[in-house]
C-alpha positions in Angstrom: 13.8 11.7 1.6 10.3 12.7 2.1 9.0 11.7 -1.6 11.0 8.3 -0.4 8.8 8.1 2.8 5.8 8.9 1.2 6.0 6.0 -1.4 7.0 3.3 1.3 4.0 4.2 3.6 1.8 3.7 0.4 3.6 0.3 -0.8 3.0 -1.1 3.1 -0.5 0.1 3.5 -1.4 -1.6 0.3 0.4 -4.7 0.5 -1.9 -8.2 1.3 -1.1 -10.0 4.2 -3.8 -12.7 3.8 -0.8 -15.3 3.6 2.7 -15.1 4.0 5.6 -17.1 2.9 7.0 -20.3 5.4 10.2 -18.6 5.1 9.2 -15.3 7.1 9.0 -17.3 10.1 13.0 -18.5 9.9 14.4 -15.4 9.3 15.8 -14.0 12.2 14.9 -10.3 11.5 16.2 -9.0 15.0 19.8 -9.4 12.9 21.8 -6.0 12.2 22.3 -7.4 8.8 19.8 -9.8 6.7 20.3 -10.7 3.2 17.4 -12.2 1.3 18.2 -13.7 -2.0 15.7 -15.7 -4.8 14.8 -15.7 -8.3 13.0 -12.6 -9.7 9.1 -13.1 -9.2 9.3 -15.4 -6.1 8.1 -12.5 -3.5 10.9 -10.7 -1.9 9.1 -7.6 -1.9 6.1 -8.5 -0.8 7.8 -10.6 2.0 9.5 -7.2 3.3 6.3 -5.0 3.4 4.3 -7.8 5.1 7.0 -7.7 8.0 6.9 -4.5 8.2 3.2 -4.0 8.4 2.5 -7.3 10.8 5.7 -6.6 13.0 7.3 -3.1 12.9 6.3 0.3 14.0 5.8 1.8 10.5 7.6 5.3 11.7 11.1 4.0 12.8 11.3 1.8 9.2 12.2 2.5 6.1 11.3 0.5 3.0 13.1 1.9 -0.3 14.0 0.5 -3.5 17.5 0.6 -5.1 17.3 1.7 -8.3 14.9 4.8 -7.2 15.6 8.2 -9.0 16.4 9.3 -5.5 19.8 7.5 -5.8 21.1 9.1 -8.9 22.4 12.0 -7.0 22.8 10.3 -3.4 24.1 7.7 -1.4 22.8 5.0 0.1 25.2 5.5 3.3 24.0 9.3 3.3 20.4 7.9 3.1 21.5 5.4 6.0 22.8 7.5 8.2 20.3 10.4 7.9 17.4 8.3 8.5 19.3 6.8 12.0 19.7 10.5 12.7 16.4 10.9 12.8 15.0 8.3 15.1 15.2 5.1 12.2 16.1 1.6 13.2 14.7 -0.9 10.3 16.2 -0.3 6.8 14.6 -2.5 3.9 16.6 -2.2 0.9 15.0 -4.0 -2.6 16.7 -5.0 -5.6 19.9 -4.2 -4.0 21.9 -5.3 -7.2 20.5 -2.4 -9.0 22.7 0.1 -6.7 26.0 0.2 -8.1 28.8 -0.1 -5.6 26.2 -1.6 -3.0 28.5 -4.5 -1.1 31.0 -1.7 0.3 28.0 1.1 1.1 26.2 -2.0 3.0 29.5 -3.0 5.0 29.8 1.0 5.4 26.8 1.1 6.7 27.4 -1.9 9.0 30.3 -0.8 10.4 29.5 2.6 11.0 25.8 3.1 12.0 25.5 0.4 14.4 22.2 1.1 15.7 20.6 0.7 12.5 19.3 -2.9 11.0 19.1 -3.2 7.6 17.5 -5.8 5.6 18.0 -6.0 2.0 16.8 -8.1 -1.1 18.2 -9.4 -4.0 19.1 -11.5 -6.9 19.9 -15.2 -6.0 23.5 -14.6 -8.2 24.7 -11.4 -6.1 27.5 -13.3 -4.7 29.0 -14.3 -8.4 29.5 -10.3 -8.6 33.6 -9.6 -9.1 35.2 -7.8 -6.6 33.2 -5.5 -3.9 33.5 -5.9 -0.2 32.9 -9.2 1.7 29.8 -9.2 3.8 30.0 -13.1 4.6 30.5 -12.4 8.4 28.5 -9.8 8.8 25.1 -11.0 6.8 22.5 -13.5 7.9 21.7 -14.9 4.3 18.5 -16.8 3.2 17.7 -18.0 0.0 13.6 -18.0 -0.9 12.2 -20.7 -3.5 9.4 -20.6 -5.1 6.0 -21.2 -4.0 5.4 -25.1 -2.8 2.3 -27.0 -3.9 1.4 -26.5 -0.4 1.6 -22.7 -0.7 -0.1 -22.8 -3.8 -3.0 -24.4 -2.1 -3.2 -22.1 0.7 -3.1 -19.2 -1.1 -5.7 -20.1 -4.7 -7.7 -22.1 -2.1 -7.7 -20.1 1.0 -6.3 -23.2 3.3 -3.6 -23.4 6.2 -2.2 -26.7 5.1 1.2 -27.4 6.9 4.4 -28.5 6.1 5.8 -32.4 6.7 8.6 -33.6 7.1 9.9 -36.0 4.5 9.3 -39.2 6.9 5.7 -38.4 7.5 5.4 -37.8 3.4 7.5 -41.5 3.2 4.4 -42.6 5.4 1.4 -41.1 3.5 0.6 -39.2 6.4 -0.1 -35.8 4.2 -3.8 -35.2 4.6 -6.2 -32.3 3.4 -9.5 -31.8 5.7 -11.7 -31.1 3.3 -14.4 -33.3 2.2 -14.6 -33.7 -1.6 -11.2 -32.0 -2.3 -9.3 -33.9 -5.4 -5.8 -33.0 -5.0 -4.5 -34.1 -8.6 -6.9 -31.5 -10.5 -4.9 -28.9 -8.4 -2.0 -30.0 -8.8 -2.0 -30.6 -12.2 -2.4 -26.5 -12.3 0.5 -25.8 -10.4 2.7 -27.6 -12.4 1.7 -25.5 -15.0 2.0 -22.3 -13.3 1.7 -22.1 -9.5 5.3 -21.6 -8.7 5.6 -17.9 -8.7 3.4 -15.9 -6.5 1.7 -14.1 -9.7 -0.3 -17.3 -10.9 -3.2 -15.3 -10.5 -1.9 -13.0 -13.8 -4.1 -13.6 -16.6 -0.7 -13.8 -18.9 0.8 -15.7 -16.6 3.1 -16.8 -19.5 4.1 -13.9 -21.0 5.3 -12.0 -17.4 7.1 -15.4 -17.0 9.0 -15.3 -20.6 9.5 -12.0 -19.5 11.2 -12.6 -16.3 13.6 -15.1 -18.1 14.5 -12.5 -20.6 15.4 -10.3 -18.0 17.7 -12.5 -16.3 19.8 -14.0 -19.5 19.4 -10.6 -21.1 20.5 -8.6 -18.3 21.1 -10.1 -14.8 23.2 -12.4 -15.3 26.1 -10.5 -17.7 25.5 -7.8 -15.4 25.9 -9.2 -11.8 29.0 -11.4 -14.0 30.6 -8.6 -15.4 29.8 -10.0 -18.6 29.6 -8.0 -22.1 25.5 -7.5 -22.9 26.5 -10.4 -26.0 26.8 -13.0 -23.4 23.2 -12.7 -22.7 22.2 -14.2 -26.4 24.6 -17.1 -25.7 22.9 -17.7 -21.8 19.5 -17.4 -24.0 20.4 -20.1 -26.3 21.8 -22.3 -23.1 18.8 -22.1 -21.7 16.7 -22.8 -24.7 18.8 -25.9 -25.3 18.0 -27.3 -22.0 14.6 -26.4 -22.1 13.9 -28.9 -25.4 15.6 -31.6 -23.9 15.5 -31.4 -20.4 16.3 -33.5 -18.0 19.6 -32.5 -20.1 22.9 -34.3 -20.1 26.1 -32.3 -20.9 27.6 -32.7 -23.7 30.0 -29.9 -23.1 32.1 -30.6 -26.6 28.9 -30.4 -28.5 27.9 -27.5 -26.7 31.2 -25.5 -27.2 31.0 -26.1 -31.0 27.2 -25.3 -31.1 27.3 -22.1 -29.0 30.8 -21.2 -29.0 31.3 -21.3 -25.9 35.2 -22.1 -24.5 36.1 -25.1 -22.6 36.6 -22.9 -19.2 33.6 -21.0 -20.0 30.7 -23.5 -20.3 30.8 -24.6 -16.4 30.8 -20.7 -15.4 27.9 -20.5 -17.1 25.9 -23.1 -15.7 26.8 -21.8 -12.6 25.1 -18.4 -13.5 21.9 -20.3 -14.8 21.6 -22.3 -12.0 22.4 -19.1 -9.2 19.5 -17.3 -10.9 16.8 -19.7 -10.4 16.7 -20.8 -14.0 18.1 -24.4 -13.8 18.9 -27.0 -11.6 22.1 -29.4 -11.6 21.9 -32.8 -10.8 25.4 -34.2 -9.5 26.3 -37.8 -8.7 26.9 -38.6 -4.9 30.3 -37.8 -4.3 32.2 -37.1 -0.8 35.0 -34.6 -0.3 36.6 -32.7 -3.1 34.9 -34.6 -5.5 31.3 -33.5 -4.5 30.8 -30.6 -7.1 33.0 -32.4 -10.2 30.1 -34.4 -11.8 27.1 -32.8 -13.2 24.7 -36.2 -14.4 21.7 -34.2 -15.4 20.4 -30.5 -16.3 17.0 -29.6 -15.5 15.0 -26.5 -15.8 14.3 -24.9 -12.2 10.9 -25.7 -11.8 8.2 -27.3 -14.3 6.3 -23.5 -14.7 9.4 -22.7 -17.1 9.5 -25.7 -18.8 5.6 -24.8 -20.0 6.6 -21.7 -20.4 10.0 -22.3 -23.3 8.7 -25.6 -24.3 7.6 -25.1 -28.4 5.4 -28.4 -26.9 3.6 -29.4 -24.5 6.6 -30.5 -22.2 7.5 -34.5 -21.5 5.5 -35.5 -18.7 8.0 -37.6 -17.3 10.5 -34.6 -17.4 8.0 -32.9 -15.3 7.4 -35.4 -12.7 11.1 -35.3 -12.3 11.7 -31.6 -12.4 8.7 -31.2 -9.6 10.3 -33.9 -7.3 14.0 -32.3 -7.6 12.4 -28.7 -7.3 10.5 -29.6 -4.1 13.1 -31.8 -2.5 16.3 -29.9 -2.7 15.3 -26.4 -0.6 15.7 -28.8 2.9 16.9 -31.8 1.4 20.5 -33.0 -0.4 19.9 -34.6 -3.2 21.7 -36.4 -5.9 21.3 -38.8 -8.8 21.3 -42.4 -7.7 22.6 -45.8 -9.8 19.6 -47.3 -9.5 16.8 -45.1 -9.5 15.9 -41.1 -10.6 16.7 -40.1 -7.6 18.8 -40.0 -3.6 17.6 -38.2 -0.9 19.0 -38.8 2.7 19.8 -42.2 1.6 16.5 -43.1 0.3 15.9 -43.7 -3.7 13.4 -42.9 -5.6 11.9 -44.2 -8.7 9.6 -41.3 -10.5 6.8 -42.5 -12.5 3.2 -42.5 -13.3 0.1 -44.7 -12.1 1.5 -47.7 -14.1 5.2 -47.4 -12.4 6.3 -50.8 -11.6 8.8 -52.1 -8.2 10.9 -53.7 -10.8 13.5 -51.5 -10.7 14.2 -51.4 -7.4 12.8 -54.7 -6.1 15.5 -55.4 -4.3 17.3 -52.1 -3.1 16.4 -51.4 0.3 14.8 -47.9 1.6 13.4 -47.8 -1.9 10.5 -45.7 -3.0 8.2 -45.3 -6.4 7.1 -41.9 -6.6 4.0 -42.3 -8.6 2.2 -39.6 -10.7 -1.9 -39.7 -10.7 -2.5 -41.5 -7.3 -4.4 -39.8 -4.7 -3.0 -42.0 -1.5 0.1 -43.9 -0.2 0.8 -47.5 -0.1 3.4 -49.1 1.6 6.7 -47.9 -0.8 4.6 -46.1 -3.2 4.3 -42.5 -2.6 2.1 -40.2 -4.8 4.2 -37.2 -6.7 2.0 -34.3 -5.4 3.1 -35.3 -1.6 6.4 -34.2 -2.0 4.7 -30.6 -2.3 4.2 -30.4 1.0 8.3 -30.5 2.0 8.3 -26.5 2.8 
C-alpha cells in the first residue's frame, strides 16, 4: 500500500485548483457513499484531488485508481479495510469500472466498514452493467456534464462569471464586467472545443477522436457485456449520426444498414446516449408514454460533431445541439410542435441573426433563440446566454 500512498500524495500535491467545477459545491461529500458518474474527459479526477487538497486532511484519505497494478493480486475490500485499520476515513476510488466485480466489493465495503467514506468515479453507463449488487440505496449519485460556456470563460479567461437561472437568461439579465469583452468571438471557440476540460491540448482533436474510440471500442461492450464486434457496429451508429445530425430514426433503414435487430437498435441508443456520446430528443409525453418516442438524435455536445464531421458541421445543427446540451443538465426538455424546442413550458425557436417571429407569432411564452447577437430584446434571446444555465 505504500507505493499506493506515495503516488496519491504526488497526484494531490500537483493537481491545479485555480478553478473548480460548479458541481463540487452540490455534492454532499460528508456521504458514506458518493458516486460520481460522466463522460470520459469531463474531469472526475481532477474534481476528487481538488477536494481532497481544499477540504481533507491529506493523511486520513486515500485517492487510488482502479485499474492500478496493485489490484491484480488484491482486493479492493482488503485495501478498504486495512486502510480504516489504520486511522483512514476518505476513500476516493477512480475509474471504478475498471475493477472487476466492483458493485458487490463497494456494498462490502459499505456494509462492513462503516466508519469509512468512500467516494468513487466512473463511467456515466455503469448502471447498464448486468448483474452485480445494487447500490441504489446506499449511493448518493451525481452525474457531471461537460464544461458550460460559462466555465469555459472562467477558466481560458481567468473570470468568476456565475450561473443564472433560466428566467434571468429569458430576461437578458446575463452580463460580463468587463469593458471591451465580445462574447461571440469566444464563444464561437467553445463550440468548437471548449466542452471538455483539456481545450487547452494542442491536438485537441485527436485526444477527442481518441476518447470516442475508447468508449464505442471498449466501454460500452464492456460495461454491456457485449462481444468486442459490437464496438464496430456502436462506431458506425455513431458515425451515422454524426453526418446527419440532428438525426431522425429510421430504425428499418438502420437495421438493414448496420445489421442491427429490431430489439437491439433502442439498447443501443441507450448505450450511446449513457456514455456521453449522443443526446435523444423525445416528444412531450406524460406517464408511461414519456420514454416511447425518440423525435431527434443529436451528438452530445457540438465539440464532437467538429470532431467526426468529414465537414465543417451544419451551423444550424450546432446552434441546436449547444441549446439542448446546455439546457437539459437542470432543465426537462423535449421537442415542441411548433418550434425546435420545450423547456418548462416555454418554446424555443433556434436561429441565427436573421431568425424571424413568424413561426411562433402567435404561441404564447415563445422565444427566438438567435445566433450572432450580443444582447436581449424582448422575446429574442442570444444562443451563447443559454451557456450560462450551470
Amino acid at each position: 500500500m505504500e507505493t499506493l500512498v506515495r503516488t496519491y500524495k504526488h497526484l494531490v500535491n500537483i493537481v491545479n485548483t485555480d478553478f473548480v467545477r460548479y458541481i463540487h459545491d452540490e455534492i454532499a461529500w460528508g456521504s458514506r457513499l458518493v458516486a460520481i458518474l460522466g463522460a470520459r474527459g469531463v474531469g472526475k479526477t481532477t474534481l476528487i484531488l481538488q477536494h481532497i487538497k481544499l477540504h481533507d486532511n491529506i493523511d486520513d484519505s486515500l485517492f487510488v485508481t482502479a485499474d492500478d497494478f496493485y489490484f491484480s493480486s488484491h482486493r479492493l475490500y482488503d485495501l478498504a479495510l486495512e486502510f480504516s485499520q489504520n486511522g483512514g476515513k476518505n476513500l476516493y476510488i477512480d475509474e471504478i469500472h475498471k475493477y472487476d466485480g466492483w458493485s458487490m466489493e463497494i456494498k462490502n465495503i459499505y456494509d462492513k466498514i462503516p466508519d469509512l467514506k468512500v467516494v468513487y468515479t466512473g463511467s456515466s453507463v455503469l448502471d447498464l452493467e448486468k448483474g452485480g449488487a445494487d447500490l441504489s440505496r446506499r449511493k448518493l449519485e451525481y452525474l457531471m456534464p461537460g464544461l458550460s460556456f460559462r466555465e469555459y470563460l472562467n477558466i481560458s479567461r481567468k473570470m468568476n462569471l456565475p450561473v443564472y437561472s433560466l428566467d434571468e437568461i429569458l430576461d437578458g439579465k446575463v452580463t460580463i464586467p468587463q469593458d471591451g469583452f465580445k462574447p461571440l468571438l469566444h464563444f464561437k471557440e467553445y463550440l468548437k472545443k471548449g466542452y471538455y476540460p483539456f481545450f487547452t491540448d494542442n491536438e485537441y482533436f485527436m485526444r477527442l477522436r481518441g476518447v470516442l474510440k475508447q468508449v464505442v471500442e471498449t466501454d460500452i461492450p464492456t460495461f454491456a457485456k457485449m462481444q468486442v464486434a459490437t464496438g464496430y457496429k456502436l462506431k458506425k451508429l455513431l458515425y451515422v449520426i454524426a453526418q446527419s445530425s440532428p438525426f431522425k430514426p429510421n430504425n428499418a433503414k438502420l437495421e438493414r444498414d448496420l445489421q442491427i435487430s429490431r430489439n437491439t437498435l433502442p439498447d443501443y441508443f441507450e448505450y450511446l446516449e449513457k456514455a456521453g456520446l449522443i443526446a435523444l430528443l423525445r416528444e412531450k409525453a406524460f406517464g408511461i408514454k414519456l420514454l416511447e418516442k425518440v423525435e431527434k438524435v443529436y451528438l452530445n455536445n457540438t465539440n464532437i460533431a467538429y470532431a467526426l464531421s468529414e465537414n465543417t458541421p451544419d451551423i444550424g445543427t450546432v446552434r441546436e445541439t449547444f441549446f439542448f446540451s446546455m439546457m437539459r443538465v437542470k432543465y426537462f426538455i423535449s421537442s415542441s410542435e411548433v418550434a425546435d424546442f420545450e423547456v418548462e413550458g416555454k418554446v424555443f425557436e433556434i436561429g441565427g441573426k436573421s431568425k424571424s417571429q413568424k413561426q411562433i407569432k402567435d404561441v404564447a411564452n415563445s422565444y427566438i433563440v438567435k445566433d450572432d447577437i450580443e444582447y436581449a430584446f424582448q422575446n429574442i434571446i442570444p444562443l451563447w446566454m443559454f451557456g450560462f444555465a450551470y
